[in-house]
C-alpha positions as CSV (number, residue, x, y, z in Angstrom):
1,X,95.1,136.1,107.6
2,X,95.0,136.1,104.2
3,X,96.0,138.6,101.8
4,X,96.4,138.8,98.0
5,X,98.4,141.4,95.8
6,X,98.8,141.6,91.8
7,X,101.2,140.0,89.6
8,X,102.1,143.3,88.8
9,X,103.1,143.9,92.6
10,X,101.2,146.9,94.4
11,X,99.9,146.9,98.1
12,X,98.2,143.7,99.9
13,X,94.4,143.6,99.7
14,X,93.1,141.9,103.1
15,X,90.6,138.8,102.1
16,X,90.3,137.7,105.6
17,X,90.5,138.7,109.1
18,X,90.3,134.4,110.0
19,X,93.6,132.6,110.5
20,X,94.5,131.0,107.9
21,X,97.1,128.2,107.5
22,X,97.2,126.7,104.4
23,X,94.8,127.3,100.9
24,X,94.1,127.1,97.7
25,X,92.5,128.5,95.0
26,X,89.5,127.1,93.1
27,X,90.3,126.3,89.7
28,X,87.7,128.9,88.3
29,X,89.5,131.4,90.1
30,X,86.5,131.9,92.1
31,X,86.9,130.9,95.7
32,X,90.0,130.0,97.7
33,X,89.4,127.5,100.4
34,X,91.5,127.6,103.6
35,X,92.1,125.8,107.0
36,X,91.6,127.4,110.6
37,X,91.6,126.4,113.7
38,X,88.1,127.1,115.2
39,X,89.8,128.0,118.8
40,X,90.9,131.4,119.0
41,X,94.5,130.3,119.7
42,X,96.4,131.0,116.5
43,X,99.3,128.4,117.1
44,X,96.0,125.6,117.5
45,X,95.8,123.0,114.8
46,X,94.0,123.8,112.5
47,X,90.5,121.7,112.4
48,X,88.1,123.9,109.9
49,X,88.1,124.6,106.4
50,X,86.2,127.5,104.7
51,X,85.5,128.7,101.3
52,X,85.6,132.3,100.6
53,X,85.0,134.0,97.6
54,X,88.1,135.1,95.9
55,X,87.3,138.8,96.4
56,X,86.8,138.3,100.3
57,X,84.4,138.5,102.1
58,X,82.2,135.6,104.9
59,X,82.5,131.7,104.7
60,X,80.1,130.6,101.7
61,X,80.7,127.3,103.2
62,X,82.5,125.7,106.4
63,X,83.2,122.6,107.1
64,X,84.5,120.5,110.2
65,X,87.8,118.1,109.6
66,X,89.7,115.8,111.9
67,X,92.5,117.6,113.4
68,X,95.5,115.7,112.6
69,X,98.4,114.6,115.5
70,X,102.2,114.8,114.2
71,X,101.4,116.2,110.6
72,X,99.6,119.5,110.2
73,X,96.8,119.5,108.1
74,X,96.9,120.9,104.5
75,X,94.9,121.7,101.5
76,X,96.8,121.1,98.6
77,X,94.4,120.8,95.2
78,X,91.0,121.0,94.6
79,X,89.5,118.8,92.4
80,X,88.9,119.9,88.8
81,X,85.4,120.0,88.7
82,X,85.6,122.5,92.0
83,X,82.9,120.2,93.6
84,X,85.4,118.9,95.7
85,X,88.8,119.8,97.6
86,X,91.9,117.3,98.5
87,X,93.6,117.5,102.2
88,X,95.7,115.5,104.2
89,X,95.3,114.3,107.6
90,X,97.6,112.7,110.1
91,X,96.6,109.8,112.1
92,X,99.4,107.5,114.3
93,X,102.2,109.3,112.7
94,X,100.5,108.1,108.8
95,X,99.1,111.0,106.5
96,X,96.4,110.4,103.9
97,X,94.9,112.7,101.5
98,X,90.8,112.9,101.6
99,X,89.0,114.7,99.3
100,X,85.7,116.5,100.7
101,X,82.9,116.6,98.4
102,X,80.9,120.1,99.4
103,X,77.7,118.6,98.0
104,X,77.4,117.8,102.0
105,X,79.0,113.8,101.4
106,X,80.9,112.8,103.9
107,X,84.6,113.0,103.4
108,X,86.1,110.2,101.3
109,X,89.6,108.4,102.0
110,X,91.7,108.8,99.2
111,X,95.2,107.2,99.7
112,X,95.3,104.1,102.0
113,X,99.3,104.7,103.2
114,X,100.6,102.3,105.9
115,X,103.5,104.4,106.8
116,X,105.0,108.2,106.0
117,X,103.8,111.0,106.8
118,X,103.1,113.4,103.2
119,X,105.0,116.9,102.6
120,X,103.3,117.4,99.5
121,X,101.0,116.3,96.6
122,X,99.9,117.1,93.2
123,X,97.6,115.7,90.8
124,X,98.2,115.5,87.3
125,X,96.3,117.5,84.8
126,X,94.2,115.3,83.6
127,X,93.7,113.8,87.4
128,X,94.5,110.4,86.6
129,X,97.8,110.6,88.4
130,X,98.9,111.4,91.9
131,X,102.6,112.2,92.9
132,X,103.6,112.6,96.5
133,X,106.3,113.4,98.5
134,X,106.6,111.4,101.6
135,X,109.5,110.9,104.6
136,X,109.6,110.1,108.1
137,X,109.3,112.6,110.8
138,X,113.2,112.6,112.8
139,X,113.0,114.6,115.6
140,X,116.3,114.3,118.3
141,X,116.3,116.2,121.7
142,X,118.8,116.5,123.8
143,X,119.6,117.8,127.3
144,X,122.8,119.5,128.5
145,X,123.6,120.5,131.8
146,X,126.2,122.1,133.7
147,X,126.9,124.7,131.7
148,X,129.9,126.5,132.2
């Protein structure tokens, strides 16, 4: 669920009901977009995005994304016209950023890595540049038994 609250502090003002798990505002200030999962599990990837207006309210707009394996899926910028938004997606353990034009385009591959997954990105003001933060996934289990 989203919520939003002033700068100068005060009580949380409810924007949505929807699980949200990551989003972003529009650069106008206008909407915020967010990802959901469409099942009603709340620990389910998330595979939807939406785009509220920033006062609340219904989806203006909803759109279907690949749901991503190892990396959760993220929204991280839009682009600076607000005609488009930036996410990442996670396929065979590599994350990519794809920006999704809401003219009703298909979705468009941004960065071609071979490797990584991405924690984070940023574009620069001007959009011209692109940093990213990138690592490898290191996950160790073990098993321990006879406990005494």
């Amino acid at each position: 669920m989203l919520r939003k609250v002033s700068i100068d502090g005060g009580a949380p003002i409810k924007v949505t009901d929807q699980v949200a798990i990551t989003s972003a505002v529009s650069p106008d200030g206008k909407s915020i977009a967010f990802t959901y999962p469409q099942s009603s599990d709340p620990f389910a990837p998330p595979n939807r995005i939406a785009v509220i207006a920033f006062e609340g309210g219904p989806p203006l707009e909803t759109f279907t994304i690949p749901q991503s394996g190892t990396g959760l899926t993220t929204i991280h910028w839009w682009a600076r016209d607000g005609k488009s938004l930036f996410y990442t997606t996670t396929t065979n353990n590599v994350t990519n950023i794809w920006s999704l034009p809401f003219d009703g385009g298909p979705p468009k591959q941004v960065t071609d890595f071979k490797d990584m997954l991405i924690t984070g990105f940023a574009w620069s003001r001007d959009g011209k540049q692109l940093a990213c933060t990138r690592g490898a996934l290191m996950r160790d289990a073990i098993l321990v038994t006879d406990l005494k």
